[in-house]
N, C-alpha and C positions, 0 to 999 in steps of 0.2 A: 504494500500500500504506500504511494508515495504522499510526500510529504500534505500538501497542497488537501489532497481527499482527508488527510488525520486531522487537520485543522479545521475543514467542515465538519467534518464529525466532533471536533472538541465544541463546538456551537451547540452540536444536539446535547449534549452532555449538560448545558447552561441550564438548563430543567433540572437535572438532578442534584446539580452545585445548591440550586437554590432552596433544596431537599434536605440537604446539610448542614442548615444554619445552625451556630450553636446557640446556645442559652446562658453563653455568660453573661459577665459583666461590660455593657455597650461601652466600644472607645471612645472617648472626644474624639482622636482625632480621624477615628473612621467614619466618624457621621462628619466631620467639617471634608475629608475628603468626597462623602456618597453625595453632599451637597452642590459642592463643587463640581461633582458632573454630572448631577442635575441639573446646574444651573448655566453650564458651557450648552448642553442638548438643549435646554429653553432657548438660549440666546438663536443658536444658528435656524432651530424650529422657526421660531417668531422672524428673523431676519429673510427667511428659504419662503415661507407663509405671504410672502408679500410680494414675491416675486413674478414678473409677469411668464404667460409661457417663453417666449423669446428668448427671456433673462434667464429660466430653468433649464433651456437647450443649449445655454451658449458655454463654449468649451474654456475649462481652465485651464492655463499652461503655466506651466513654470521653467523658464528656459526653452521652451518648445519641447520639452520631455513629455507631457502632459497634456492631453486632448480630450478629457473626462469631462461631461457636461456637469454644469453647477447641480442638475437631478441627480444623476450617475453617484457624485460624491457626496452628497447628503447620504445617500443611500447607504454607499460604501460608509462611511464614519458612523451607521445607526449597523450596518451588518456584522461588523468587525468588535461591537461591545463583548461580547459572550465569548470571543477570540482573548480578546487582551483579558478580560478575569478571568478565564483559564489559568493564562501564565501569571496571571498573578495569584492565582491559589499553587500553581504549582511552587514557585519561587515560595511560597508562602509554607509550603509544607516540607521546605529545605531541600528542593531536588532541584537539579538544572536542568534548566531547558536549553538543550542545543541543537534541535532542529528545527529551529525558526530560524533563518536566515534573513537579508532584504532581498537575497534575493528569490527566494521563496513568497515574502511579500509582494514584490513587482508581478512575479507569476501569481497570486492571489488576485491580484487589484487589477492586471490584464484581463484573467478570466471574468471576473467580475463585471466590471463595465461593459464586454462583451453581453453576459447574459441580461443583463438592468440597460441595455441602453435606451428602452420605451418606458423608463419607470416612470410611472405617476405622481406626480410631488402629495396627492392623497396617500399613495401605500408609500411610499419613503419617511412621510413627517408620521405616519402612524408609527411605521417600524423603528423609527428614532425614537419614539416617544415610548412605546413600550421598552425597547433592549436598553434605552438609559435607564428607564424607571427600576429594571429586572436588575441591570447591572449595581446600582446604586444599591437595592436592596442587599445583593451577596455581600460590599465592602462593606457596609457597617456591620455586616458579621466579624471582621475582621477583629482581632484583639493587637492589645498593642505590641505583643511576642511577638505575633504572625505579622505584622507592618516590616519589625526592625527587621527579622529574619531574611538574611543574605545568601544567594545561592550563583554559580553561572549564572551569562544571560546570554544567549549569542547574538541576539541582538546590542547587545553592549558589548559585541564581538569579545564575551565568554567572563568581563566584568562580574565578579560578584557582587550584584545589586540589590538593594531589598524590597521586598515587594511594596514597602510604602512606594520608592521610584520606580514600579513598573506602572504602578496606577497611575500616578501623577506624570509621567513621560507619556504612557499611551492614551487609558480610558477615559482619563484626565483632562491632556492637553489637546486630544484627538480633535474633538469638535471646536473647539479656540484655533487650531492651526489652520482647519479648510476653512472656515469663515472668515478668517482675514484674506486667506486664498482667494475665498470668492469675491469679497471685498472688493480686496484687488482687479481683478479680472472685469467688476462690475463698475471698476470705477466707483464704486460707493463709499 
């Protein structure tokens, strides 16, 4: 099974994560983190929500690397939630993750856009709006052990990181990053 198909199947798994909540004592700082990306998915929703069709079709670039329409990546930054808490429970449970790669990402985020290129900005801001809600839910399970706890990242090309910075690097800063993207690209 290569890599690419393990990481959609760690998405179905999201359902079961959120099976596992425990019942300790809640973090401060995992509720100011579950807030925080609630509140990055609010901004880009409400900023994506207002958007004309035009402006939903029209392609982001970054350096010309990038041709993903401002729909496409809404999308993508609501599909990818259940992705990045993965590895952050994984890191979380002191094990490294090393076959994530970027460029396994690139090859994620290619396929991707291929299959959502007609997405609807209705099923994109739904699926944003629940995968941040689902996702925000599993980090405030997080204790504050499981935050500091440091593992590889091969995304931090093999970095031992802690899962407080997996969250805040990905599921965190995820929806902050493509909104200033689209910002950009919108002139906005």
């Amino acid at each position: 099974m290569n890599t690419i198909t393990k990481k959609i199947q760690a998405s179905k798994h999201f359902e079961q994560l959120k099976g596992q909540l425990k019942t300790t004592q809640p973090s401060g700082r995992a509720e100011s983190l579950a807030d925080r990306i609630e509140e990055g998915a609010a901004g880009l929703a409400a900023f994506a929500d207002g958007l004309s069709e035009e402006e939903w079709r029209t392609p982001v670039s970054e350096s010309g690397r990038d041709d993903r329409s401002v729909g496409v990546i809404v999308h993508h930054v609501a599909s990818v939630y259940p992705i990045e808490i993965d590895l952050a429970r994984t890191i979380a449970s002191g094990k490294a993750v090393t076959d994530v790669t970027w460029k396994v990402v690139a090859e994620l985020n290619a396929k991707h856009a291929h299959d959502q290129a007609a997405v609807t900005k209705a099923a994109a801001l739904e699926l944003l709006r629940r995968n941040s809600r689902e996702a925000a839910t599993v980090v405030r399970a997080f204790t504050d052990e499981e935050l500091d706890r440091a593992a590889p990242f091969s995304l931090s090309f093999g970095a031992p990181v802690t899962t407080q910075f997996v969250i805040e690097d990905h599921a965190l800063r995820h929806s902050w990053h493509h909104l200033a993207r689209i910002r950009t690209a919108l002139d906005r």
